[in-house]
MMTF fields as JSON, N, C-alpha, C and O atoms, coordinates in Angstrom:
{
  "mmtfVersion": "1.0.0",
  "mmtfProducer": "UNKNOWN",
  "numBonds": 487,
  "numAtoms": 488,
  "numGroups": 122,
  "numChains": 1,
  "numModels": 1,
  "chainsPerModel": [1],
  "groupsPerChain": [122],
  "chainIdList": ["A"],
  "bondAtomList": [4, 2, 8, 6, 12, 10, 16, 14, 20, 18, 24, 22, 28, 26, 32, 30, 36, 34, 40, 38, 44, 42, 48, 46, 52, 50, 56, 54, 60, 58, 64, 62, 68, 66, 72, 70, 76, 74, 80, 78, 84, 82, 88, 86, 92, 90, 96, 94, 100, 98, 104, 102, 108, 106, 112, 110, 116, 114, 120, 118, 124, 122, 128, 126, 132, 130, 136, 134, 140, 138, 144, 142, 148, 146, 152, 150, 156, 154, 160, 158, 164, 162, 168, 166, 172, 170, 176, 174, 180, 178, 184, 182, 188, 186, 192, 190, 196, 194, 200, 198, 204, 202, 208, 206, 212, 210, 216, 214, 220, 218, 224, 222, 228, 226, 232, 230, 236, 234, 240, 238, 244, 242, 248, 246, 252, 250, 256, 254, 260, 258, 264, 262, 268, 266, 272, 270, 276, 274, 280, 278, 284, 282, 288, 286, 292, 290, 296, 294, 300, 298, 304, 302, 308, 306, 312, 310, 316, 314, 320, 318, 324, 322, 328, 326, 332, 330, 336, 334, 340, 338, 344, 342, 348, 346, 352, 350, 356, 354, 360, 358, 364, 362, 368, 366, 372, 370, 376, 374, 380, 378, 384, 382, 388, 386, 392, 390, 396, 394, 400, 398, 404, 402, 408, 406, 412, 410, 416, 414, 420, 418, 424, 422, 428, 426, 432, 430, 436, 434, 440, 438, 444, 442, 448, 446, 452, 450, 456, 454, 460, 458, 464, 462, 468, 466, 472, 470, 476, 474, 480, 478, 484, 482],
  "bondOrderList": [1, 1, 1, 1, 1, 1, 1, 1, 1, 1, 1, 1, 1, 1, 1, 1, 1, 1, 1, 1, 1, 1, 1, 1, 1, 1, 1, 1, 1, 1, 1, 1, 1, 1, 1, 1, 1, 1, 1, 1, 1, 1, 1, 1, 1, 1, 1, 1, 1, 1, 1, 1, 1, 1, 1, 1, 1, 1, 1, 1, 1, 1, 1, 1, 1, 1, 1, 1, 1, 1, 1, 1, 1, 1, 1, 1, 1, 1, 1, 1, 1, 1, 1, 1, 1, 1, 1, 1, 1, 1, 1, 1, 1, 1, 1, 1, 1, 1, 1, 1, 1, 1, 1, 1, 1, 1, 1, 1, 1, 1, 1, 1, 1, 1, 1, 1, 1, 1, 1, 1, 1],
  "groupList": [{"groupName": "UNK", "atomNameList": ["N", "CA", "C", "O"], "elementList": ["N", "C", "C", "O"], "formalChargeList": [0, 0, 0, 0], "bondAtomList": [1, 0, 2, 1, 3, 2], "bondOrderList": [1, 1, 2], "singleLetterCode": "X", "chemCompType": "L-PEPTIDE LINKING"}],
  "groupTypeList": [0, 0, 0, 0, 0, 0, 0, 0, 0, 0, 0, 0, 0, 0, 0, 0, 0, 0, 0, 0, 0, 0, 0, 0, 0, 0, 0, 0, 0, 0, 0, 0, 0, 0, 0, 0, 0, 0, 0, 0, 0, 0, 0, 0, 0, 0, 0, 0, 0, 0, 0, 0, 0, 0, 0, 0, 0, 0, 0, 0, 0, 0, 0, 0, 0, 0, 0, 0, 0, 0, 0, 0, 0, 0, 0, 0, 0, 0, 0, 0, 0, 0, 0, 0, 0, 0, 0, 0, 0, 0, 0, 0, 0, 0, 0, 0, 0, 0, 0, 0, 0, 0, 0, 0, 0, 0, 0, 0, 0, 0, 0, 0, 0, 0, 0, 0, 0, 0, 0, 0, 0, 0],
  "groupIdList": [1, 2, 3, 4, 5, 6, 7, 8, 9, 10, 11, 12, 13, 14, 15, 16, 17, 18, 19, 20, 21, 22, 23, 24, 25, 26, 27, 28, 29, 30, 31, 32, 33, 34, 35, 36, 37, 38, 39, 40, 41, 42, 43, 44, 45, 46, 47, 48, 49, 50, 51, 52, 53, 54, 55, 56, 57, 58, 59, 60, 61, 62, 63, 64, 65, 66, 67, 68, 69, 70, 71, 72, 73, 74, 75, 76, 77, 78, 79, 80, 81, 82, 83, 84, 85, 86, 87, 88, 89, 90, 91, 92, 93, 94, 95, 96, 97, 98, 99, 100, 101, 102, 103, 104, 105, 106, 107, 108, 109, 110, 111, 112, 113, 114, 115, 116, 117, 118, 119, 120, 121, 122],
  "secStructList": [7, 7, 7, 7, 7, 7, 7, 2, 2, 2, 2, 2, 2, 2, 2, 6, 1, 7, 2, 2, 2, 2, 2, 2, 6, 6, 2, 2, 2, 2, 2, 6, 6, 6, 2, 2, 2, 0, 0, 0, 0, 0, 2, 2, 2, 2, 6, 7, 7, 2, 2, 2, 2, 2, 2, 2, 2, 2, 2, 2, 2, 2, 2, 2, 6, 6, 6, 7, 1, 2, 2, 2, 2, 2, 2, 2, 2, 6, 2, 2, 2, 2, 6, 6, 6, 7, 2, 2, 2, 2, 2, 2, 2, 2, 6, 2, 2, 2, 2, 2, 2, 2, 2, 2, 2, 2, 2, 2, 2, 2, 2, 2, 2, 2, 2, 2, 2, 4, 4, 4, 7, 7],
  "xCoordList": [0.847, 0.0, 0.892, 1.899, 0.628, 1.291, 1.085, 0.105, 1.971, 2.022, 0.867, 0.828, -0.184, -0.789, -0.69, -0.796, -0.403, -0.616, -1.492, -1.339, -2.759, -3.644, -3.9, -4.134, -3.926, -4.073, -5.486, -6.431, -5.542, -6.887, -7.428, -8.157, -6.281, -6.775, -7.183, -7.711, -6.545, -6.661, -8.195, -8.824, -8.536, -9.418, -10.705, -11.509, -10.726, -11.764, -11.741, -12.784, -10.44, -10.562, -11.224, -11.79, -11.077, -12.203, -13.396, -14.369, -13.276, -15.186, -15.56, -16.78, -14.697, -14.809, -15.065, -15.562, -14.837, -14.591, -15.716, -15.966, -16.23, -17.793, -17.181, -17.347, -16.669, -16.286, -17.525, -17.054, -18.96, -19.922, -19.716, -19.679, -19.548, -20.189, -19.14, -19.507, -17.519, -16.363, -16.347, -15.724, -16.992, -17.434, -18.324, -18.31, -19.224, -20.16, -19.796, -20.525, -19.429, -18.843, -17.863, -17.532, -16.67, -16.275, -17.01, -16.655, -17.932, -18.534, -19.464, -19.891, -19.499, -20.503, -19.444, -19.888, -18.575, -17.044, -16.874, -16.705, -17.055, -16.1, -17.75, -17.752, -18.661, -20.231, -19.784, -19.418, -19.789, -20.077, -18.489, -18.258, -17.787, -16.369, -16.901, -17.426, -16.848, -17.175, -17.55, -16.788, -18.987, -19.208, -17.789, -17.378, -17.504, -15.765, -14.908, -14.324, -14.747, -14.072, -14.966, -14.421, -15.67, -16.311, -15.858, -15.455, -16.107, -16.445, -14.807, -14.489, -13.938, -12.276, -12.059, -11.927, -12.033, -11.473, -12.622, -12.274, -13.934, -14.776, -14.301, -13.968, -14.394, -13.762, -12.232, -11.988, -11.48, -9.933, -10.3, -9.781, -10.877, -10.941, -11.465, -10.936, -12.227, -12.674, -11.947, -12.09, -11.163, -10.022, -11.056, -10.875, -12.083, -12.865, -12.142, -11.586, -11.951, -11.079, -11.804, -11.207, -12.732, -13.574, -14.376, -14.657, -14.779, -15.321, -14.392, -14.865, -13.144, -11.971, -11.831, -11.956, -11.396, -10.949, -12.342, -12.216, -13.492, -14.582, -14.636, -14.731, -14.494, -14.253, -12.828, -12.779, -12.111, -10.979, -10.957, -10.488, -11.575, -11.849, -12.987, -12.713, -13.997, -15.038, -13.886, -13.915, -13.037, -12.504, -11.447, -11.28, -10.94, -10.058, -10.377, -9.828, -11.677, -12.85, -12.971, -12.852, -13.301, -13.715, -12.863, -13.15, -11.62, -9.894, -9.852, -9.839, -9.831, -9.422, -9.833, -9.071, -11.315, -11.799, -12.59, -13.482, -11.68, -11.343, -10.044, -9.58, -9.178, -8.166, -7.061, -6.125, -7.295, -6.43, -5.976, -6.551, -4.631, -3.935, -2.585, -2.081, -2.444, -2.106, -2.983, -2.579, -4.11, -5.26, -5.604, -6.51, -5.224, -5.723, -5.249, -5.804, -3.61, -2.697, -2.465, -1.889, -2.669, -3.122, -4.556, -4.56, -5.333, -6.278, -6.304, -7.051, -5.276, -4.753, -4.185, -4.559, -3.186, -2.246, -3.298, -3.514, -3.723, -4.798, -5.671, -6.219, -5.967, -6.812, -5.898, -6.131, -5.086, -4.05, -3.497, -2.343, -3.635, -3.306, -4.3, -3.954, -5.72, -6.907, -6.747, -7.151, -5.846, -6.265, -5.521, -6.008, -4.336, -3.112, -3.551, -2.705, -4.462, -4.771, -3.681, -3.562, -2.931, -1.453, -1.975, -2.006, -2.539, -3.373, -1.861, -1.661, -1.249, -0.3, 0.101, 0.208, 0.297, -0.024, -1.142, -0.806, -2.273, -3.511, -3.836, -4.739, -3.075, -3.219, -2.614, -3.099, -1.287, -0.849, -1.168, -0.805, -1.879, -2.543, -3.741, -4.182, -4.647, -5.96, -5.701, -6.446, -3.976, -3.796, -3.304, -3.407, -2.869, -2.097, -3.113, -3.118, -4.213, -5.374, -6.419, -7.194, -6.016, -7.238, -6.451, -6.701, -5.654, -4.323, -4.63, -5.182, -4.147, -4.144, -5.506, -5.589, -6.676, -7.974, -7.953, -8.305, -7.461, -7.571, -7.1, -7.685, -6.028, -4.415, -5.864, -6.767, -5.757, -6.682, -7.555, -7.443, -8.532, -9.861, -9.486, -9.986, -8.218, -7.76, -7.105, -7.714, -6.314, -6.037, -6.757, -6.389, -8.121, -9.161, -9.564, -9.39, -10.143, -11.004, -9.7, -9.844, -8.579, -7.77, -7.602, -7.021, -7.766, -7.509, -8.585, -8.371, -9.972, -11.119, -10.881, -10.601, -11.102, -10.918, -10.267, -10.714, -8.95, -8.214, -8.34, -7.711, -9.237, -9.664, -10.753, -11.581, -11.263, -12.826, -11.899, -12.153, -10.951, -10.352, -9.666, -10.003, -8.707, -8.288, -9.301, -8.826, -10.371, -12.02, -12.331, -13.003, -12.105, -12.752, -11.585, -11.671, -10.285, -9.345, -8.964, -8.015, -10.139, -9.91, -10.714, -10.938],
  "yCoordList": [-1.184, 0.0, 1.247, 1.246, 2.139, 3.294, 4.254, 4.107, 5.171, 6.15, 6.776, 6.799, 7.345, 8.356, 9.167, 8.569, 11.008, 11.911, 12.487, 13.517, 12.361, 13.15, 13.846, 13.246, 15.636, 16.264, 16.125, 16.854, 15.408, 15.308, 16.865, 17.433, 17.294, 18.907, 20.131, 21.236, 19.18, 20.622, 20.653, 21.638, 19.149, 18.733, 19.496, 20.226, 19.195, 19.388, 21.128, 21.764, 21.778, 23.017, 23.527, 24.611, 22.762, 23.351, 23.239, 23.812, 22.243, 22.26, 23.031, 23.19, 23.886, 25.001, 24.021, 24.687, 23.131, 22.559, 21.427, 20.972, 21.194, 20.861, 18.951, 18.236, 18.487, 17.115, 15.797, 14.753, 15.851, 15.095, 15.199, 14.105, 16.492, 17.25, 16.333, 15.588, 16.461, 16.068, 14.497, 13.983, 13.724, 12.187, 12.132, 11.085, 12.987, 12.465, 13.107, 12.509, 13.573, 14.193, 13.667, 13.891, 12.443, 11.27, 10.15, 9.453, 10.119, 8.93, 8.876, 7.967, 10.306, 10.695, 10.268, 9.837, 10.439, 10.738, 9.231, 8.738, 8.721, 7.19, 6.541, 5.705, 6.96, 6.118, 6.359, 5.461, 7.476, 8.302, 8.048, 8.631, 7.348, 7.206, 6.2, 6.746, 4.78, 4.084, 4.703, 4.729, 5.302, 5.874, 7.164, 7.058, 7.973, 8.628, 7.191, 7.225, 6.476, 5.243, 4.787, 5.027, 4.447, 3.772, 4.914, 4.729, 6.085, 7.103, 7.366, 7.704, 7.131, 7.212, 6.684, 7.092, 5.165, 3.938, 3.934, 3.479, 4.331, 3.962, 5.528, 5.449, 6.165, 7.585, 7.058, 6.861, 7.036, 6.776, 5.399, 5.641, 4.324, 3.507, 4.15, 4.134, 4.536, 5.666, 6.603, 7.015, 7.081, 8.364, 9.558, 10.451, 9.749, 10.686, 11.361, 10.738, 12.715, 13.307, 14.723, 15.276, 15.118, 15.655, 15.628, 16.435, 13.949, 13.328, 12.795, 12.282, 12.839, 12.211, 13.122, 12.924, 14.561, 15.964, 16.035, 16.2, 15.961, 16.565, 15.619, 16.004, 14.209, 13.286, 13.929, 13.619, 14.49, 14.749, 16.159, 16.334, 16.954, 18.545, 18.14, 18.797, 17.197, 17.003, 16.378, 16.774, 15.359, 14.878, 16.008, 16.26, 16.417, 17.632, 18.434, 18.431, 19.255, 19.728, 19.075, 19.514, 17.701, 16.819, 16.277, 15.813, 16.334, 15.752, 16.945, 16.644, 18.395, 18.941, 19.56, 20.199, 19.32, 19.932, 19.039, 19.406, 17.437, 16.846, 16.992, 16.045, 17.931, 17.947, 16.916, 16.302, 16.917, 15.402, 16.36, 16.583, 16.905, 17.885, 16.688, 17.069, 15.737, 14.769, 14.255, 14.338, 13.727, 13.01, 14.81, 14.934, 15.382, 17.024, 17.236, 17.311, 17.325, 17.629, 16.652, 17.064, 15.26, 13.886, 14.549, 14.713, 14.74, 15.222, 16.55, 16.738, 17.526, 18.178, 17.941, 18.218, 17.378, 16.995, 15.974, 15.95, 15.328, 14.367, 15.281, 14.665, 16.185, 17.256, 17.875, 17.952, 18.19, 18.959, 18.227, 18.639, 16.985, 15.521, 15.708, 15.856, 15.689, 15.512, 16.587, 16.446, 18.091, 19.366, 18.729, 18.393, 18.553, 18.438, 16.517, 15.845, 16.165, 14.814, 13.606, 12.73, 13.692, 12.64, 11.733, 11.753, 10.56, 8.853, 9.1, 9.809, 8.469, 7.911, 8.33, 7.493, 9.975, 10.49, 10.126, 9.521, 10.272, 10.338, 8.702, 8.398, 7.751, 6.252, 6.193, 5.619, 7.096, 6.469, 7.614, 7.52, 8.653, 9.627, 9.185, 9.502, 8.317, 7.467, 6.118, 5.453, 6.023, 4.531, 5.151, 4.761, 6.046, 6.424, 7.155, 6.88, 8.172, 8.38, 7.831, 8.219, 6.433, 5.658, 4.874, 4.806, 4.377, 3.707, 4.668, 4.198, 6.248, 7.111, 7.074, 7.224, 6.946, 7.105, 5.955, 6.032, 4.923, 3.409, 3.623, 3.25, 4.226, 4.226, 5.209, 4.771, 6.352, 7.411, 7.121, 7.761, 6.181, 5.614, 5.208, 5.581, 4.118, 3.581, 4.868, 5.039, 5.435, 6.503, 7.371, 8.071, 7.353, 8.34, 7.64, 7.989, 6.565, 5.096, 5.281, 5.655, 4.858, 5.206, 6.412, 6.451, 7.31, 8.764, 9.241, 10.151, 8.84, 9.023, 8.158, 8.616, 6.741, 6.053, 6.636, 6.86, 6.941, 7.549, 8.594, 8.596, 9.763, 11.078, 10.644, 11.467, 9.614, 8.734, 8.243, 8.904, 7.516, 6.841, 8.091, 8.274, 8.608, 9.492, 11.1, 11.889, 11.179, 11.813, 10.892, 11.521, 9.609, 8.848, 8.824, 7.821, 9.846, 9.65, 11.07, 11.514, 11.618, 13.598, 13.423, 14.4],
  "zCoordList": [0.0, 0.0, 0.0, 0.707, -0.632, -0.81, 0.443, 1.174, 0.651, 1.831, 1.531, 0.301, 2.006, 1.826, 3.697, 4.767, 3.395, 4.302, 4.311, 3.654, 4.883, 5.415, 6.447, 7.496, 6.406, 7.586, 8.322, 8.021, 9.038, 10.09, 9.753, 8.94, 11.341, 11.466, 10.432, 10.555, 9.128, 8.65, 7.797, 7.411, 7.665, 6.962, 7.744, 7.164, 9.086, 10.355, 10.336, 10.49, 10.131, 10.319, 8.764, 8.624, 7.917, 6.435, 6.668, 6.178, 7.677, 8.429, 9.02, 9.055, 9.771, 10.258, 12.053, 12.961, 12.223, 13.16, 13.649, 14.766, 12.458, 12.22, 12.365, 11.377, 13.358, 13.09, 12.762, 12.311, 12.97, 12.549, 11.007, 10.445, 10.07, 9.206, 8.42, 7.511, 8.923, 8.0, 7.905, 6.975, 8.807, 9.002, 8.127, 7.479, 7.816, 6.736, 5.515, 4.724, 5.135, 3.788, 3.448, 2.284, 4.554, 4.261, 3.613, 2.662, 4.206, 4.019, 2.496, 1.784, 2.46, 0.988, -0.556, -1.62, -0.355, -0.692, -1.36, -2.475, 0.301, -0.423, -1.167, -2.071, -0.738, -1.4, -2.655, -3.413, -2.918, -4.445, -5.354, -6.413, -4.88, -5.24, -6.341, -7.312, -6.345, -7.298, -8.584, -9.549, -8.576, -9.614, -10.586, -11.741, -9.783, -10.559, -10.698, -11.782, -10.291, -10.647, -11.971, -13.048, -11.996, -13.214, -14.46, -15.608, -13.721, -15.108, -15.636, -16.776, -14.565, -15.121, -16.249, -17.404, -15.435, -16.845, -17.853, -18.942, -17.779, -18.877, -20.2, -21.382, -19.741, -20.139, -21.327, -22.517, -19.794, -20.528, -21.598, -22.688, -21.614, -22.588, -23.837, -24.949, -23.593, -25.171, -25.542, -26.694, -24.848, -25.266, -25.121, -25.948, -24.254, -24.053, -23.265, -22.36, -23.363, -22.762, -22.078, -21.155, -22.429, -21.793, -20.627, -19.741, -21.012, -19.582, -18.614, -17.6, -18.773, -18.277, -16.826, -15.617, -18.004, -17.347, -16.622, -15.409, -17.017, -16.152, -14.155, -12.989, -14.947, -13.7, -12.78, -11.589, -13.147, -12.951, -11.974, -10.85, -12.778, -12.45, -10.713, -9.708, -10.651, -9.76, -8.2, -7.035, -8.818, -7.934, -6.851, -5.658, -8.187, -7.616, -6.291, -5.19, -6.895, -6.014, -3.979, -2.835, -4.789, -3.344, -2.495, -1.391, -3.083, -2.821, -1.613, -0.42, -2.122, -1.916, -0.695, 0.03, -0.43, 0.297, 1.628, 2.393, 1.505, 2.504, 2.731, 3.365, 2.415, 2.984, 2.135, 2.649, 1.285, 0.783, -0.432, -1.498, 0.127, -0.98, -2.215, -3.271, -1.748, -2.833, -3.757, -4.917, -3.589, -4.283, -4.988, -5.812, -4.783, -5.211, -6.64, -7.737, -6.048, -7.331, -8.091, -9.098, -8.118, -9.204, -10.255, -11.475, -9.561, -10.236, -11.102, -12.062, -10.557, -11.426, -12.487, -13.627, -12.117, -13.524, -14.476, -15.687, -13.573, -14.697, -15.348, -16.262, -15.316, -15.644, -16.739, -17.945, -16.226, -17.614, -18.046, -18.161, -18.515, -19.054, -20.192, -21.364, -19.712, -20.312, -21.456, -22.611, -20.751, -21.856, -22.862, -23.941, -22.531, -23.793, -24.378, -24.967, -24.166, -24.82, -24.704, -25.561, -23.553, -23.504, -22.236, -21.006, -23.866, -23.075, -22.088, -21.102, -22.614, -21.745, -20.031, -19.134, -19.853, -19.039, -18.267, -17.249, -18.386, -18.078, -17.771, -16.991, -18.409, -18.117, -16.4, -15.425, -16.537, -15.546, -14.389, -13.216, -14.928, -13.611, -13.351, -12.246, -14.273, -13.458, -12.502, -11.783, -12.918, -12.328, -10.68, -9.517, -11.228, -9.213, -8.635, -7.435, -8.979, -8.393, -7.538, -6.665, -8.353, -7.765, -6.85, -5.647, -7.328, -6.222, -4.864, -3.869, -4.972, -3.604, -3.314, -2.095, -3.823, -3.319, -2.192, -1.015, -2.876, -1.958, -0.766, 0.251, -0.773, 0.52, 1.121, 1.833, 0.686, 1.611, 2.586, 3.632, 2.484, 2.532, 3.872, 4.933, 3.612, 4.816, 5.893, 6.949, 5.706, 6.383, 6.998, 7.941, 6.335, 6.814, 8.27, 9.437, 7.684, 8.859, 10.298, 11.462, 9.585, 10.927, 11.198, 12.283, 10.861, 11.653, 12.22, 13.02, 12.027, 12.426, 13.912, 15.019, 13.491, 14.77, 15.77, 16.895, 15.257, 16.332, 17.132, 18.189, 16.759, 17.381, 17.53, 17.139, 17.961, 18.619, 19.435, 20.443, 19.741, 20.554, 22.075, 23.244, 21.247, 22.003, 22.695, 23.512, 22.229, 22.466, 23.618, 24.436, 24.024, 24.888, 25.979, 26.687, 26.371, 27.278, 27.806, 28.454, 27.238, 27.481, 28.84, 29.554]
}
């Protein structure tokens, strides 16, 4: 599994400190994930590059505003992959995207747990 760094705090402080709010906008995140997964590879197999960048441009968005500034800038470059039309690029920026989405997911579950855990010793 690949490293992924996720700032808890900083994620919680885009919530404005709203920690229920950032648990469920996790959870909306990873539901609604599959579907940007489907629409990646179904996209990149057609050389659709519009819908690529659009899947790309949405993720960016939602990366970003859980706090997940790596899964951010993948989606960038996959995005300016999409402008300049370079499969190849864009093969291997849907392949590490989704790779970091995976690592994330797990990182989230444990960093959540953990400020539930350590919440129960205050």
């Amino acid at each position: 599994m690949m490293a992924v760094v996720w700032d808890y705090a900083a994620a919680l402080q885009q919530m404005g400190g709203d920690e229920p709010l950032l648990i469920e906008l996790i959870a909306v995140f990873f539901e609604e994930y599959p579907r940007y997964a489907g629409r990646l590879t179904q996209s990149l197999a057609q050389q659709d590059f519009v819908a690529l960048g659009a899947a790309a441009h949405s993720l960016k968005g939602s990366l970003g505003y859980l706090g997940a500034t790596e899964g951010k800038a993948l989606a960038l470059h996959l995005e300016q992959a999409c402008i300049a039309k370079d499969r190849p690029e864009a093969e291997k920026l849907v392949s590490a995207l989704m790779a970091y989405i995976e690592a994330l997911q797990q990182v989230m579950i444990a960093s959540t747990e953990e400020q539930d855990y350590a919440r129960g010793y205050q």
